[in-house]
Structures are given as C-alpha cells and as structure tokens.
C-alpha positions as CSV (number, residue, x, y, z in Angstrom):
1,X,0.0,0.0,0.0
2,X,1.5,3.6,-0.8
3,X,1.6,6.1,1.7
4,X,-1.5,8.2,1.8
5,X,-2.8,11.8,3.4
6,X,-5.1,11.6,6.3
7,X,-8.2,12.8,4.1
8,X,-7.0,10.5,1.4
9,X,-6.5,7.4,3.9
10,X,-10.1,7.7,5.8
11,X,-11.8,8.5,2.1
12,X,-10.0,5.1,1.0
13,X,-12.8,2.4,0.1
14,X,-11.5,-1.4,0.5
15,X,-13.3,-5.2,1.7
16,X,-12.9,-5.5,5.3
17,X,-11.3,-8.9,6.0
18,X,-13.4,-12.0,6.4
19,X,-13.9,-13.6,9.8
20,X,-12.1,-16.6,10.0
21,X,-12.9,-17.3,13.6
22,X,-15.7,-14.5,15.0
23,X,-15.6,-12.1,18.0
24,X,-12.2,-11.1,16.3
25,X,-10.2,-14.3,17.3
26,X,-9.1,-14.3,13.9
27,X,-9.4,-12.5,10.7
28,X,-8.6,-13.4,6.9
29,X,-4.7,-11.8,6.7
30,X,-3.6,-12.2,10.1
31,X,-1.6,-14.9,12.1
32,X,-2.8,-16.4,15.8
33,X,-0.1,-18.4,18.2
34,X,-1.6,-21.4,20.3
35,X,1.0,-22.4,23.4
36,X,1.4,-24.2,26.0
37,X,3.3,-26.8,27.8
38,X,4.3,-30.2,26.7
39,X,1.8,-32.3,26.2
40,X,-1.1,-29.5,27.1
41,X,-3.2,-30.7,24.2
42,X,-2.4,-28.4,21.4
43,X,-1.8,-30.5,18.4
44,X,-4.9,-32.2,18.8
45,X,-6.7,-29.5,20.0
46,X,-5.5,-27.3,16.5
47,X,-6.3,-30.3,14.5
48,X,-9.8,-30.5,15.1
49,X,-9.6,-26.8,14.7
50,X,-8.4,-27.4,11.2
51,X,-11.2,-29.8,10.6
52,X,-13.8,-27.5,12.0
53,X,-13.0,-24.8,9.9
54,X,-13.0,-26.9,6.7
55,X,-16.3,-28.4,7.4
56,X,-17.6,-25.1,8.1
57,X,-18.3,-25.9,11.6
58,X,-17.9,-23.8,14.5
59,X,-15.1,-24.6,17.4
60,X,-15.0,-24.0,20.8
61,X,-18.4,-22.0,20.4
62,X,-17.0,-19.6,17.8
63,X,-18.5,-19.3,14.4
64,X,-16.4,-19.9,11.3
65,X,-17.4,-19.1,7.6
66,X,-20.3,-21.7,6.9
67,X,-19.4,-22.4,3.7
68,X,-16.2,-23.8,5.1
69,X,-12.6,-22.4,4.5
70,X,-9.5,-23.8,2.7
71,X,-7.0,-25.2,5.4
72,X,-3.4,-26.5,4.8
73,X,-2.1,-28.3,7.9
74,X,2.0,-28.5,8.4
75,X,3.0,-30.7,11.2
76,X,6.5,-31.9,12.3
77,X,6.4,-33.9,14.9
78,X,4.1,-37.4,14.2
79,X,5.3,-39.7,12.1
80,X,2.6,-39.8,8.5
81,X,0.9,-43.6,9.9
82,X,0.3,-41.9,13.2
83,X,-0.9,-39.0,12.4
84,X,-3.0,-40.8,9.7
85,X,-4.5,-43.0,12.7
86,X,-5.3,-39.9,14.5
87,X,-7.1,-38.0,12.0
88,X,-9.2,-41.5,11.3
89,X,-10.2,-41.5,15.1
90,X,-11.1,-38.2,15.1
91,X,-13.0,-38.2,12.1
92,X,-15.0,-41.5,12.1
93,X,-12.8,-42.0,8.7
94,X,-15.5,-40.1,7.3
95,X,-13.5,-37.6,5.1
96,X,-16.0,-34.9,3.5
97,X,-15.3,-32.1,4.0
98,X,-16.6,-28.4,2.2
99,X,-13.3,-26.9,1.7
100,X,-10.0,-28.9,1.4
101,X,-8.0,-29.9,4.2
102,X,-4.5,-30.3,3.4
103,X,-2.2,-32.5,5.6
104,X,1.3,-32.3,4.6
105,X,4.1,-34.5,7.1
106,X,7.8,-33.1,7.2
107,X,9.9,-33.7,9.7
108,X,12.9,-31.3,8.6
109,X,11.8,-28.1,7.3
110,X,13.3,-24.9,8.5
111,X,11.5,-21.9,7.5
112,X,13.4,-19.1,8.5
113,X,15.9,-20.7,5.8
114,X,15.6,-19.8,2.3
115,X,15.2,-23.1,1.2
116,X,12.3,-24.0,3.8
117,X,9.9,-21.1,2.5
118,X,10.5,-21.7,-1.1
119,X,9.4,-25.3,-0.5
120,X,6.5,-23.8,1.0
121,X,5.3,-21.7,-0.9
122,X,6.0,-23.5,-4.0
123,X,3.0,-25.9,-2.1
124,X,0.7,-22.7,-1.1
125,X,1.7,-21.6,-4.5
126,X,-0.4,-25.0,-5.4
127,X,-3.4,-25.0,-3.2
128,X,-3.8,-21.7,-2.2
129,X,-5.2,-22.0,1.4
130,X,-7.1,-19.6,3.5
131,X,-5.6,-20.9,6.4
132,X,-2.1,-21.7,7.1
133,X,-1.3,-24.1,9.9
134,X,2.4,-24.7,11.1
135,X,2.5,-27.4,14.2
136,X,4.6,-26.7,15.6
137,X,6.8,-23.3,15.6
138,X,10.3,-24.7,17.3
139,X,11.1,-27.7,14.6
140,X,11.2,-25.0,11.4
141,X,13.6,-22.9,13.3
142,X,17.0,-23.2,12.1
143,X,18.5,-21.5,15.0
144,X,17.7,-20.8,18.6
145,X,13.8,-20.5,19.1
146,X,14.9,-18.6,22.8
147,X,17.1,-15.8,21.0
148,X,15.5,-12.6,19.0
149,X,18.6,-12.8,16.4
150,X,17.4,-16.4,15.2
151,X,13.8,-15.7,15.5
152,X,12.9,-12.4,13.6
153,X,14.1,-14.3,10.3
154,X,11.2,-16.4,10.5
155,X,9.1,-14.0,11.7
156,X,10.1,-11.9,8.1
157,X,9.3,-14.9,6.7
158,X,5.8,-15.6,7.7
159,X,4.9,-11.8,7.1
160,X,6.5,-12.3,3.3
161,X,3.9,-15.9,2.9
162,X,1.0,-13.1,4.2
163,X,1.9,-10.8,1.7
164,X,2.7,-12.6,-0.9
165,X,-1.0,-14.9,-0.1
166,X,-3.2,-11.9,0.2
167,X,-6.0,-12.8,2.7
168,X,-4.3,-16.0,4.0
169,X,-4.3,-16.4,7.7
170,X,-1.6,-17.8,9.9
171,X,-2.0,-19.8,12.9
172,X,1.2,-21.5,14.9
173,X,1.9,-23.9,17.6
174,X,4.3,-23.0,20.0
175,X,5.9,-24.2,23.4
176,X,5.8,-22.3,26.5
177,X,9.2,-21.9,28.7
178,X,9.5,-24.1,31.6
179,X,8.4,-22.3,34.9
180,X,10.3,-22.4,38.2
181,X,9.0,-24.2,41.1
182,X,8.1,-20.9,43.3
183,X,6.6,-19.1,40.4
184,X,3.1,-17.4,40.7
185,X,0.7,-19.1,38.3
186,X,-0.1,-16.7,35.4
187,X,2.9,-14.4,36.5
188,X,3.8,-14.2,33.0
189,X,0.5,-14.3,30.4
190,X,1.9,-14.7,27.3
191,X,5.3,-14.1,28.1
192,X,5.3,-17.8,28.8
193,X,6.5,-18.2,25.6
194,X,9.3,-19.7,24.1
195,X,11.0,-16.4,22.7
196,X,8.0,-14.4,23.9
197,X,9.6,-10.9,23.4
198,X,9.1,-10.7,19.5
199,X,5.9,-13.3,19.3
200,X,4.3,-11.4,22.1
201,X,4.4,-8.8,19.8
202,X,3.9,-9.8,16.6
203,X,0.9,-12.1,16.9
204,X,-2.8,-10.4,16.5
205,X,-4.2,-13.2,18.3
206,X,-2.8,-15.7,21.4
207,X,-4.0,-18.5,23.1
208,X,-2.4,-20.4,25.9
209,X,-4.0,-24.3,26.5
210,X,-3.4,-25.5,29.8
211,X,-4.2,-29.2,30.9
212,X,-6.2,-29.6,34.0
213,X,-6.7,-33.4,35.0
214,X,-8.9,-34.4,32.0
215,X,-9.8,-31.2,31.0
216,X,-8.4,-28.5,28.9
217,X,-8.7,-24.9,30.0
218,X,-8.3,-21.8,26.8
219,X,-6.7,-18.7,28.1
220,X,-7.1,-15.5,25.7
221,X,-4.4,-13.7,26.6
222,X,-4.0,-11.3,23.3
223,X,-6.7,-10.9,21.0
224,X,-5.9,-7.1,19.3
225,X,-9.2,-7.2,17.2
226,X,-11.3,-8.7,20.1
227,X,-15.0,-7.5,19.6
228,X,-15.2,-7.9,23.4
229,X,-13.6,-9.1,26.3
C-alpha cells in the first residue's frame, strides 16, 4: 500500500477482511499463536480446529465461515501412519469435508531458511489455502527459538507468505518456557512463551491451552481485534 494523506487514507474504500474465527479471534490476513506446555493438548486441539474450519463448523463455540474455509495443515512432529490414525479417530474415517484440508508431514523443514519457504510456498503456491497451519513453531527454526537474532528471520518470513497470499491467515503452535517451582501461576500471560519478546508482539491473536486433569482450559491472553472481552 503507498503512503496516503489523512483525508486520502479515511476517504479510501476497500473489503474489510473476512472472519475466520468471530468475536475477532481471527481475521482473513492475520496470524494467531496457540501455546502451551508439553503435552497441554495443542496438536490435537489445532487439528480438530483445522477440521472445524473446513467443514464449516464452528469450534470451541465460535463461528467460522459456513461455507467452510480452505486449510493447509504442516506438522513436524508425528510420524505420516500416526498422524493418519489420529485424524481416522477423530473423524470416524468419514473424510467430506466443504473446503479442502491439506495434511502435509515433514519432519525437517526450516522456515526461516531460504530453502524451507521456497518449498513452502512453492506448495501454497499449489493449493492456495485460506488458512495456514504450522505445528509446531520450534522444529522450522534453524537456529535458537529462545534468542531474537534467530527468530525475527522467520518471523520476516511468515509476514513475506502473508503478503505474498493476500488474505491468507496464519495460525502457529508454540511451546511455553518451563516455569520455576516458586513461580506465581499466570505471573507471566503470554510471556510464557518460548522467545515471547518478539511473538508477544507480533501475533494479532494468542491463546495459551493448559491441561487440568482431563480437562483443557483456553486462556485468551491477546486478542488485538477482540470484539469484546
């Protein structure tokens, strides 16, 4: 976008961005985190997130597009027959779906590498998503997910698939650091995170997943373009 004038900028006429998920949890363009700590629940909990929103149903009580929306899942960490026999359970093996759902396996992809985002875009390129999904953030990182230096690289990265994928949201799994015995609960909200200082900042939209007993408990911690509290 070229740099406008005041009068010129509030006369300008464009589409306001599609909801992905409503109440401004996530809009078409921008990019949502999902932490927590090992084994919280995430992947599985994103999954059926990814499923939801191609089936055009809504998650977690919030409305997606009903239509559907185009989703293509990246995960790193479960080998293909595994993850295969967890998307069967979760699905009944019933695979229809009103948008396509993309699953694509890689266990060594590094995305903040040249060679890592050329591969994947070459695939969005492809299939042309409206959703991106990257499970999870620390295995495409080439270097150190804890240091700022080796972090804003990817970070460029993601904001180049955005712009270069106009309308395409982003949403990442991520780890949260490890806290110390005598820390308060909640002492740090979203800079819990792994590398927190730039994805604190960067993300519209984040959500920590905690595990309590058999249950799973959602913590909204930033939502920029919440509609409400």
């Amino acid at each position: 976008m070229e740099p406008q004038e005041l009068r010129e900028f509030l006369q300008w006429k464009h589409d306001f961005p599609d909801a992905v998920l409503d109440k401004g949890l996530l809009y078409a363009g921008t990019k949502a985190i999902i932490y927590g700590q090992y084994k919280a629940g995430k992947s599985p909990l994103v999954q059926r997130l990814a499923l939801h929103l191609s089936r055009g149903q809504s998650w977690l009580g919030f409305k997606v597009p009903p239509e559907g929306v185009s989703v293509f899942y990246l995960q790193l960490e479960i080998p293909a027959p595994l993850f295969q026999m967890r998307m069967k359970s979760m699905t009944n093996d019933r695979w229809m779906t009103k948008r396509p759902l993309t699953l694509w396996t890689e266990h060594y992809l590094k995305l903040d590498l040249d060679e890592g985002y050329n591969r994947l875009s070459g695939y969005l390129e492809k299939w042309h998503p409206q959703v991106l999904i990257v499970d999870p953030i620390y295995k495409v990182l080439h270097g150190d997910v804890a240091k700022p230096n080796a972090v804003m690289p990817f970070l460029d990265n993601m904001d180049k698939l955005l712009s270069k994928f106009q309308g395409m949201s982003l949403i990442l799994t991520h780890h949260g650091r490890k806290p110390a015995l005598d820390e308060k609960e909640d002492k740090w909200g979203s800079d819990d995170m792994l590398g927190a200082g730039l994805f604190s900042a960067w993300a519209d939209s984040i959500i920590k997943v905690e595990r309590r007993d058999r249950q799973l408990k959602l913590r909204f911690e930033v939502i920029r373009h919440a509609e409400e509290d």
